[in-house]
TORGU-655524 format. One record per residue: residue number from 1; residue in one letter; chain; z, y negated, x negated of N, C-alpha, C, O in turn. Coordinates in pm, whole numbers. Layout:
! residues N
NUM | A | A | Z | Y | X | Z | Y | X | Z | Y | X | Z | Y | X
...
END
This chain:
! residues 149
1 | X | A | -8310 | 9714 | -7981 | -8226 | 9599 | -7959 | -8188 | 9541 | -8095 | -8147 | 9606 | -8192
2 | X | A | -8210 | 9390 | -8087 | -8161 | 9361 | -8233 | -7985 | 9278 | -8208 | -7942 | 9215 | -8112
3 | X | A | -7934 | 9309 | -8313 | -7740 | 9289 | -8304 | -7798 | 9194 | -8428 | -7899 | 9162 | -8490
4 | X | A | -7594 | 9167 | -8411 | -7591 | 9033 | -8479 | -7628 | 9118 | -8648 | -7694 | 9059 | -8733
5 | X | A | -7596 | 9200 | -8660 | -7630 | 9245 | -8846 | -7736 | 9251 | -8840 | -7785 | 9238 | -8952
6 | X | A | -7813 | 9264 | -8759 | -8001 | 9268 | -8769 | -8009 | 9155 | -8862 | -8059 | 9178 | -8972
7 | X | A | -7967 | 9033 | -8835 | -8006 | 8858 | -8909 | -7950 | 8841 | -9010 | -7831 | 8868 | -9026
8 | X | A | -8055 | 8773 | -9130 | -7970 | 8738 | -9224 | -7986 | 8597 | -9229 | -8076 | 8563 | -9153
9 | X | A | -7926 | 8491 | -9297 | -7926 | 8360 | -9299 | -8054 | 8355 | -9391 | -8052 | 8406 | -9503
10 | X | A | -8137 | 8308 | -9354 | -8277 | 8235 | -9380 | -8401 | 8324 | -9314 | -8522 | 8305 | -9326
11 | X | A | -8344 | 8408 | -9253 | -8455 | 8470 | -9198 | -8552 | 8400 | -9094 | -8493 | 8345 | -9000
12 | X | A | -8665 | 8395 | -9094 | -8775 | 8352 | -9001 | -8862 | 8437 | -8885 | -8930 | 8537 | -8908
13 | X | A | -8845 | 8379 | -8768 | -8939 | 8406 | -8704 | -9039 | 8286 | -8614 | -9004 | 8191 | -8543
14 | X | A | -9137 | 8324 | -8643 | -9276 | 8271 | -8523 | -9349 | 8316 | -8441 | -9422 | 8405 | -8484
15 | X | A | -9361 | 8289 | -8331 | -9395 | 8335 | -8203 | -9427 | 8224 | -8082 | -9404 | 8104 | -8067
16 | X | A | -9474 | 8301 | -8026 | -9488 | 8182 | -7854 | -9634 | 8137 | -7818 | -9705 | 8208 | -7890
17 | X | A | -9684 | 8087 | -7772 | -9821 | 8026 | -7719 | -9810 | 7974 | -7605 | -9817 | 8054 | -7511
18 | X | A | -9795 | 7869 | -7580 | -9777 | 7789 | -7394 | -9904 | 7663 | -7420 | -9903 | 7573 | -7505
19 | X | A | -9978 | 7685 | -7347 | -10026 | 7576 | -7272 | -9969 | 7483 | -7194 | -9890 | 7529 | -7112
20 | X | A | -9989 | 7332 | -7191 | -9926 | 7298 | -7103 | -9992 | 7197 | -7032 | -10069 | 7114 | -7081
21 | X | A | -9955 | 7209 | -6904 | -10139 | 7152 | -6817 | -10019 | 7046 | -6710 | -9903 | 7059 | -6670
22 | X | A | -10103 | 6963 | -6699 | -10102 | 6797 | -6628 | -10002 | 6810 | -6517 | -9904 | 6736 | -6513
23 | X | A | -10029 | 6926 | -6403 | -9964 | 6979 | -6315 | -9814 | 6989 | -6342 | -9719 | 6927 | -6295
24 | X | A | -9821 | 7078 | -6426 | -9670 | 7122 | -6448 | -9598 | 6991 | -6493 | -9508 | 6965 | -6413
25 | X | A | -9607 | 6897 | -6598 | -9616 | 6777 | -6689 | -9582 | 6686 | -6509 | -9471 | 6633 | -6498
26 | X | A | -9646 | 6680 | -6429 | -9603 | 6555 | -6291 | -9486 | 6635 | -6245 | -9368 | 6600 | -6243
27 | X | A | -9553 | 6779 | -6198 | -9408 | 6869 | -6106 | -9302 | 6800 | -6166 | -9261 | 6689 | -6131
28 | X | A | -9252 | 6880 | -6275 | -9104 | 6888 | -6357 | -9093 | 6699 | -6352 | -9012 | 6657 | -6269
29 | X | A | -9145 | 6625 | -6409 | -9103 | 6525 | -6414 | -9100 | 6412 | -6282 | -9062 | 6296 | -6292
30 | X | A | -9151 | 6479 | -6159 | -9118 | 6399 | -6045 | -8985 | 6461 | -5976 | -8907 | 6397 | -5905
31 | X | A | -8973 | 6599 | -6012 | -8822 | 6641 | -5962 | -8715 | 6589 | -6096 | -8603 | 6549 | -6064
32 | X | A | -8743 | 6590 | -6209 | -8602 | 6584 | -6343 | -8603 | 6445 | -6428 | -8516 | 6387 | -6493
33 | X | A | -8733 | 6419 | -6400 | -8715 | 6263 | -6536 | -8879 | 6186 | -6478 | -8988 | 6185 | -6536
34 | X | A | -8837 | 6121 | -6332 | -8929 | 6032 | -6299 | -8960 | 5856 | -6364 | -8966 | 5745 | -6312
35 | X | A | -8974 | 5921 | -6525 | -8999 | 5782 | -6539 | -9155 | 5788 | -6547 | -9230 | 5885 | -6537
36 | X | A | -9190 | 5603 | -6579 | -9324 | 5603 | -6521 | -9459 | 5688 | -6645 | -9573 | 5704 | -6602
37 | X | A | -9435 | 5718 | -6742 | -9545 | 5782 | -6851 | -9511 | 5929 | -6832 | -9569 | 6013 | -6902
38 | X | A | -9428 | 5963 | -6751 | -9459 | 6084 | -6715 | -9437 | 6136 | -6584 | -9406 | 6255 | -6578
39 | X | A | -9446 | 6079 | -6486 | -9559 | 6087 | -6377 | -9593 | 5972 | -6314 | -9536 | 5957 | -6206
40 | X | A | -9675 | 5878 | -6351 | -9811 | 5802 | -6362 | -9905 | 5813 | -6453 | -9893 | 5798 | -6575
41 | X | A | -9987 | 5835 | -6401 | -10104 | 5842 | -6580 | -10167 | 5697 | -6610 | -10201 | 5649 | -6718
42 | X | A | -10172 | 5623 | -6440 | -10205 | 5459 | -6531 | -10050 | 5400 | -6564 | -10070 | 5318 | -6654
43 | X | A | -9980 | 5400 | -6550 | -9861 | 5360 | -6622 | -9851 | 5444 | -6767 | -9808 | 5385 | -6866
44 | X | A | -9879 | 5535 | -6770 | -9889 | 5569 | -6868 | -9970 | 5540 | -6943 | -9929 | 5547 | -7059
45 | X | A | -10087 | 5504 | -6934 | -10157 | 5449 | -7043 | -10160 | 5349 | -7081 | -10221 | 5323 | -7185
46 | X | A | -10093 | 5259 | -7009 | -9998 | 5115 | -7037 | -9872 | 5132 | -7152 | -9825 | 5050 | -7230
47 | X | A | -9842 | 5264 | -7130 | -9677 | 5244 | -7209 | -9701 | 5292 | -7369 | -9805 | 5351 | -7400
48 | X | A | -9601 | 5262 | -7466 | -9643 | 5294 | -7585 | -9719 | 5421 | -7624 | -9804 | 5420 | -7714
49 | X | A | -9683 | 5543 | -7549 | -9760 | 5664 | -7564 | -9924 | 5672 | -7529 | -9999 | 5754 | -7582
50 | X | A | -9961 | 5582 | -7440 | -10105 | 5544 | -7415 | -10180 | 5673 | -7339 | -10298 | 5708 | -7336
51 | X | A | -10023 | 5744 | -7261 | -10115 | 5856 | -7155 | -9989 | 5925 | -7164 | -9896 | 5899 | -7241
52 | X | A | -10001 | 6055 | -7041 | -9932 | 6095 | -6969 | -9836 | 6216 | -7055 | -9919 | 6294 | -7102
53 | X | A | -9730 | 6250 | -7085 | -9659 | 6306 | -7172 | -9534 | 6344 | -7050 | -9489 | 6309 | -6941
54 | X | A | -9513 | 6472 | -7196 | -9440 | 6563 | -7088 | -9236 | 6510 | -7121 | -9178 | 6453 | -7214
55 | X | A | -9202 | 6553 | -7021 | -9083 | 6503 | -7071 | -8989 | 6548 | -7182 | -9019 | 6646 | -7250
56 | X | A | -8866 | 6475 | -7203 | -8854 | 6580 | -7397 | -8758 | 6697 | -7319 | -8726 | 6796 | -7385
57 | X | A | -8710 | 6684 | -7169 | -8604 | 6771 | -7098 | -8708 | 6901 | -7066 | -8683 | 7016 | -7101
58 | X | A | -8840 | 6855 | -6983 | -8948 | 6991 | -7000 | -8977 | 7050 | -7114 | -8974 | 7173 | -7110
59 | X | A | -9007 | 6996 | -7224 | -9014 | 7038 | -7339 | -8908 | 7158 | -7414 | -8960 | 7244 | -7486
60 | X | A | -8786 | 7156 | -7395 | -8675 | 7161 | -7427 | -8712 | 7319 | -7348 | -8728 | 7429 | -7402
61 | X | A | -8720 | 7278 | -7181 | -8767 | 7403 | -7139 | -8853 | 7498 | -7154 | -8839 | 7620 | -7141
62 | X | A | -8944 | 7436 | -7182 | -9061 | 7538 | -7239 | -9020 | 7615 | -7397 | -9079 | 7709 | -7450
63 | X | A | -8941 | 7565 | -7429 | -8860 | 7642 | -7574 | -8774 | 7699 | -7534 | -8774 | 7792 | -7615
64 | X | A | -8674 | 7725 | -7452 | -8637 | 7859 | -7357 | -8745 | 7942 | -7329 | -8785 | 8021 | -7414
65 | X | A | -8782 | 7936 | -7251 | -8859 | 7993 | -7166 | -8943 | 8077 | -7301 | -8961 | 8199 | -7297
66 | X | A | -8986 | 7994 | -7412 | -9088 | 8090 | -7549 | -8963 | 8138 | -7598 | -8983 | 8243 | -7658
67 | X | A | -8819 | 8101 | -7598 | -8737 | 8226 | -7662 | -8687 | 8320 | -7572 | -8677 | 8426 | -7634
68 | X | A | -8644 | 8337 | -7438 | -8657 | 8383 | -7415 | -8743 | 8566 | -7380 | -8694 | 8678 | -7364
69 | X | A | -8892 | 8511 | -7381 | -9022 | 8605 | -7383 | -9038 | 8615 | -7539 | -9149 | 8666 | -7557
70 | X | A | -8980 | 8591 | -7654 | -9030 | 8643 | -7779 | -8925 | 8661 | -7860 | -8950 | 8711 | -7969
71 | X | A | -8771 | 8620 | -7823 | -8703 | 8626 | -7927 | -8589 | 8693 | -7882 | -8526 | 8772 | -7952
72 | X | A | -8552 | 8653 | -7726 | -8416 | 8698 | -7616 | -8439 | 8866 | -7584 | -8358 | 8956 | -7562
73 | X | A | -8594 | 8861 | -7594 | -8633 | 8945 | -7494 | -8551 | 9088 | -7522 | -8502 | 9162 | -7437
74 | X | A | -8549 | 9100 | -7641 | -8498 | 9240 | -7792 | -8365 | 9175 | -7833 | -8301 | 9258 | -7898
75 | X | A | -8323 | 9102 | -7825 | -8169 | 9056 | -7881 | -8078 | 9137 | -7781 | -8098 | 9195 | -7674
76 | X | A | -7982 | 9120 | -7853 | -7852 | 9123 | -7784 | -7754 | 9037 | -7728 | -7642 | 9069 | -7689
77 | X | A | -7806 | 8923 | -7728 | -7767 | 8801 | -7729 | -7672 | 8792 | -7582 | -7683 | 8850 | -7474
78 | X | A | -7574 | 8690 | -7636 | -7454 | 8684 | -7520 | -7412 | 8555 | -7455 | -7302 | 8524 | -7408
79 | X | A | -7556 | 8467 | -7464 | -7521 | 8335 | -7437 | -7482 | 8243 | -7519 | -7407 | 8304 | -7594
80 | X | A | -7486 | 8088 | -7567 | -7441 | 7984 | -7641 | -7322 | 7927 | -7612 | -7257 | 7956 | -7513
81 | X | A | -7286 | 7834 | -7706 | -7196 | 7791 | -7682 | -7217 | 7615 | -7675 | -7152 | 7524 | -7624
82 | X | A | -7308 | 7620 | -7733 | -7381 | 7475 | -7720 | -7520 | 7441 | -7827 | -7606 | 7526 | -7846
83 | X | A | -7525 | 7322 | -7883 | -7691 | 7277 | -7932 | -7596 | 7156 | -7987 | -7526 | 7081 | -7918
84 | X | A | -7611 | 7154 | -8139 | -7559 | 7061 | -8239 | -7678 | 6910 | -8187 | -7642 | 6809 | -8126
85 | X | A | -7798 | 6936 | -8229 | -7868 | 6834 | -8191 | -8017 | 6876 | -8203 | -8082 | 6956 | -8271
86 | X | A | -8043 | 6775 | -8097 | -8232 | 6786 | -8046 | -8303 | 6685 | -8048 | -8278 | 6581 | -7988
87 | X | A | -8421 | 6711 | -8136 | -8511 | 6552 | -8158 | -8654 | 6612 | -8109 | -8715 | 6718 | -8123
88 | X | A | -8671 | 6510 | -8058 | -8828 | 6504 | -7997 | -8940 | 6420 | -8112 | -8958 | 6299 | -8102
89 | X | A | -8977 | 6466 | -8172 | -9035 | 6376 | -8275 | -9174 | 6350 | -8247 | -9217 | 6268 | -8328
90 | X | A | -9276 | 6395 | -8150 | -9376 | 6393 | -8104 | -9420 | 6399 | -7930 | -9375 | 6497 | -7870
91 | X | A | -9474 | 6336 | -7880 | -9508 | 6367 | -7746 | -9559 | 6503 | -7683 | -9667 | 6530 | -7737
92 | X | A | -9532 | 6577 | -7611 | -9614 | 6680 | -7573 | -9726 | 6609 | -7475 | -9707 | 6500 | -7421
93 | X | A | -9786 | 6647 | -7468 | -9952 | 6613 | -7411 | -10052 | 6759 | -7294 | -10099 | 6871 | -7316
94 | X | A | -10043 | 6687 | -7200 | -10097 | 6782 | -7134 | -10229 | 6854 | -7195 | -10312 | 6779 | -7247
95 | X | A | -10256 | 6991 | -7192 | -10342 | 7092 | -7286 | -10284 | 7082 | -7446 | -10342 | 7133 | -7542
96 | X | A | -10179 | 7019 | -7453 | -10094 | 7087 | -7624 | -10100 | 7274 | -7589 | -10124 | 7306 | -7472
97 | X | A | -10083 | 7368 | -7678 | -10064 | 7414 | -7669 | -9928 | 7473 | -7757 | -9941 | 7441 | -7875
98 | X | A | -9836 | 7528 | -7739 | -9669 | 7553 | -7817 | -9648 | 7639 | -7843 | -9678 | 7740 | -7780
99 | X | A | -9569 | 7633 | -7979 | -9517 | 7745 | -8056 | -9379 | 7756 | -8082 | -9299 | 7682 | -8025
100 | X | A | -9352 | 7823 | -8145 | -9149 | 7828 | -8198 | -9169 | 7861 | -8328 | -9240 | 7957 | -8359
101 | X | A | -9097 | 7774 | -8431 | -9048 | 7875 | -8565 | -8920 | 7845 | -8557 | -8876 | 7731 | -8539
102 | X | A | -8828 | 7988 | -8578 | -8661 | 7988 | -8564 | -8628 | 8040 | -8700 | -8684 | 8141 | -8743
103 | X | A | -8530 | 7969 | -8773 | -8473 | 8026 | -8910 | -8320 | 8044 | -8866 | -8255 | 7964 | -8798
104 | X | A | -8280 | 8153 | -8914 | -8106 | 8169 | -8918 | -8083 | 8100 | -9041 | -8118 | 8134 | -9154
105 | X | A | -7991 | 7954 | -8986 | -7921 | 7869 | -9103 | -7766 | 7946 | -9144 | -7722 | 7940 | -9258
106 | X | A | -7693 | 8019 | -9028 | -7584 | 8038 | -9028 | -7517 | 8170 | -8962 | -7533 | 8201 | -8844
107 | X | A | -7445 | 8235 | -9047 | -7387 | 8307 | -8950 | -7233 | 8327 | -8985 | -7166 | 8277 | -9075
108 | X | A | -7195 | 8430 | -8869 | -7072 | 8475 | -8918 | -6946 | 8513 | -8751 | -6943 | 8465 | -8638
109 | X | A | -6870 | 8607 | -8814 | -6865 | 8715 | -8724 | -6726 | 8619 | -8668 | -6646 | 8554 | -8735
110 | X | A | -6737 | 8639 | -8513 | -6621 | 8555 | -8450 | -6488 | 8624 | -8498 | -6498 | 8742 | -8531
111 | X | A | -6338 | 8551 | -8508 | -6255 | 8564 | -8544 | -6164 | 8658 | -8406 | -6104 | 8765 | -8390
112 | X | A | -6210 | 8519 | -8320 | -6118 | 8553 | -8157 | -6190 | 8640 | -8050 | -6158 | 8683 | -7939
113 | X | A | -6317 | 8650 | -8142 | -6349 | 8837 | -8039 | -6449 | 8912 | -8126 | -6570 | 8891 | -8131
114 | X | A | -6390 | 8990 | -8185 | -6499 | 9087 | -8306 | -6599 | 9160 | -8238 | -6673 | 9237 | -8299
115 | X | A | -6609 | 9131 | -8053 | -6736 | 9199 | -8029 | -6881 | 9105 | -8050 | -6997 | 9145 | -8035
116 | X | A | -6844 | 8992 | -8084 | -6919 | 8887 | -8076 | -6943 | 8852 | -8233 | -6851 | 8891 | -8304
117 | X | A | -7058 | 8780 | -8308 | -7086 | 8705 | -8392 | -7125 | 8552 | -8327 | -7125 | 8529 | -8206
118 | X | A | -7158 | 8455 | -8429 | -7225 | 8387 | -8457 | -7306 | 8331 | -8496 | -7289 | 8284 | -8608
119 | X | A | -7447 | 8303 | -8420 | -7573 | 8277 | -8527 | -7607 | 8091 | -8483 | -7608 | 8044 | -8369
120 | X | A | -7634 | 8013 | -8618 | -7657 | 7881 | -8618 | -7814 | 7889 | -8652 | -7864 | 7911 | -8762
121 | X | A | -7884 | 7865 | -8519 | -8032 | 7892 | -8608 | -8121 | 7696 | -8593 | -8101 | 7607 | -8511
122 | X | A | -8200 | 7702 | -8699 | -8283 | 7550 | -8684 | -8417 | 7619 | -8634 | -8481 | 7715 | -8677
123 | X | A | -8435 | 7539 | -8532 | -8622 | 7612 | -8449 | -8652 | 7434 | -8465 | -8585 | 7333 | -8487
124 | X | A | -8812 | 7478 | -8437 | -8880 | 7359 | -8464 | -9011 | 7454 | -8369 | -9057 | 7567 | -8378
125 | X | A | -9037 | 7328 | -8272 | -9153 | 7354 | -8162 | -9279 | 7261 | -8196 | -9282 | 7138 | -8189
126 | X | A | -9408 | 7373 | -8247 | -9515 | 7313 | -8303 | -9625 | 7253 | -8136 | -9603 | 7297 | -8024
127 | X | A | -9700 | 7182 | -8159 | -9803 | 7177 | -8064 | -9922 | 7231 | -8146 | -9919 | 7259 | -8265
128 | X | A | -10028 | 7242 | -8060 | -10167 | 7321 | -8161 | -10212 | 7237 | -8273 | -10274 | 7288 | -8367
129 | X | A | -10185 | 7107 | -8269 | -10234 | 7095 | -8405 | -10100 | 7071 | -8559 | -10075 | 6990 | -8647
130 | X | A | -10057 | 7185 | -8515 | -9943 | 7219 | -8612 | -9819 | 7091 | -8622 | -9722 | 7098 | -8698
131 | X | A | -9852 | 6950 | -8511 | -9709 | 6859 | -8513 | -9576 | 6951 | -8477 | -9591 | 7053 | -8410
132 | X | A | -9481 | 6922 | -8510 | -9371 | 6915 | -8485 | -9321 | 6846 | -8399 | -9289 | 6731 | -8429
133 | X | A | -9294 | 6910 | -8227 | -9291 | 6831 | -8143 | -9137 | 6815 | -8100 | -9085 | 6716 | -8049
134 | X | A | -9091 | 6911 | -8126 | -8916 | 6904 | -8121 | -8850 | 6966 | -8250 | -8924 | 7037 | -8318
135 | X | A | -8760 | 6953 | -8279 | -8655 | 7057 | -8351 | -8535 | 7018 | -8310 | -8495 | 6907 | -8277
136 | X | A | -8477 | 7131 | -8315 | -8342 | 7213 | -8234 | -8220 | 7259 | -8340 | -8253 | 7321 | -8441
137 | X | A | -8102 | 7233 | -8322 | -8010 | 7350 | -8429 | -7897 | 7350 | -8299 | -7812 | 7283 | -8241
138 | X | A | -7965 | 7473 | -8305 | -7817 | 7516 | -8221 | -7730 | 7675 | -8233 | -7719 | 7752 | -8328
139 | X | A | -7689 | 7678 | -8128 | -7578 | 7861 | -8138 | -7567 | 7956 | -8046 | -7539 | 7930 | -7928
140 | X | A | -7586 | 8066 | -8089 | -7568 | 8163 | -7997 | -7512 | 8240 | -8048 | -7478 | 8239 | -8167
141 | X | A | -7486 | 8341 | -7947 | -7344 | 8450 | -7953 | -7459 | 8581 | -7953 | -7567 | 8587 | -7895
142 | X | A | -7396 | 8675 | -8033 | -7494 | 8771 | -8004 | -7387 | 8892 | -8040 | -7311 | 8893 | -8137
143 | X | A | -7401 | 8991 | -7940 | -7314 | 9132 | -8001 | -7314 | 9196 | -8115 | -7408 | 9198 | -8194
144 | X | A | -7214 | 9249 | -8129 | -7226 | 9356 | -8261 | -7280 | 9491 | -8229 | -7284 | 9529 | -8112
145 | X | A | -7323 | 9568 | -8330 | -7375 | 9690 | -8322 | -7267 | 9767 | -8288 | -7284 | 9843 | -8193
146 | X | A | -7115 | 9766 | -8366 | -7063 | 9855 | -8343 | -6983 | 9839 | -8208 | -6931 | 9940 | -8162
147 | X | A | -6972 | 9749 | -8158 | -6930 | 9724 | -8002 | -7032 | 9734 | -7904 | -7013 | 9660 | -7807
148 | X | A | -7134 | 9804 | -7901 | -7239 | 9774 | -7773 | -7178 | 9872 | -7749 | -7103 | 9941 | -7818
149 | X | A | -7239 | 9883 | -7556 | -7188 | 9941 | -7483 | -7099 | 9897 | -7423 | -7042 | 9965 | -7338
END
């Protein structure tokens, strides 16, 4: 299990691999964000993106879902408290395939409950040809070593 003293501020990790296929790209966006370039593909190739793109709210998910399985999986982690800010700087594209790099920008041990720290980390979600399709800074809570249990 990794605790909050496991991290130091600048530490890096990379991990993840998602495919992401046409299917999933209509599902999610005919139930969460039915606009028309992401589920129509001839509207979409009408709109500035010039084809069918995933939404930046699926996106967002699929970076859970890769921290979760590579980074949550071994933490100790105790839930957030929120996400400073999120930019979509590239389209995801059905057959992108996705990555995560997460750096600890910040830490530091909560005041109003010493079982808890604070970690401020910046992730940035690659597609396969190494764009930068989101970056993230946000927070999570993660236990201390000497309070588990």
């Amino acid at each position: 299990m990794t605790y909050y003293e496991d991290y130091d501020v600048g530490d890096v990790e990379e991990f993840g691999s998602y495919t992401v296929t046409k299917e999933e790209i209509l599902e999610f966006a005919e139930q969460f964000d039915p606009q028309p370039f992401h589920v129509d593909e001839e509207a979409a190739k009408e709109s500035p993106f010039g084809g069918l793109i995933a939404s930046g709210w699926h996106t967002a998910s699929l970076w859970m879902k890769l921290m979760v399985e590579h980074h949550y999986d071994d933490a100790a982690s105790l839930g957030s408290p929120g996400v400073e800010e999120i930019q979509w700087t590239e389209p995801v594209r059905p057959g992108d395939t996705l990555s995560v790099r997460l750096e600890v920008a910040e830490k530091r041990p909560l005041e109003s409950d010493p079982r808890r720290g604070l970690l401020t980390t910046d992730t940035a979600m690659f597609n396969g040809d190494d764009e930068v399709v989101m970056t993230m800074r946000g927070k999570a809570f993660y236990e201390r070593r000497e309070f588990e249990g």
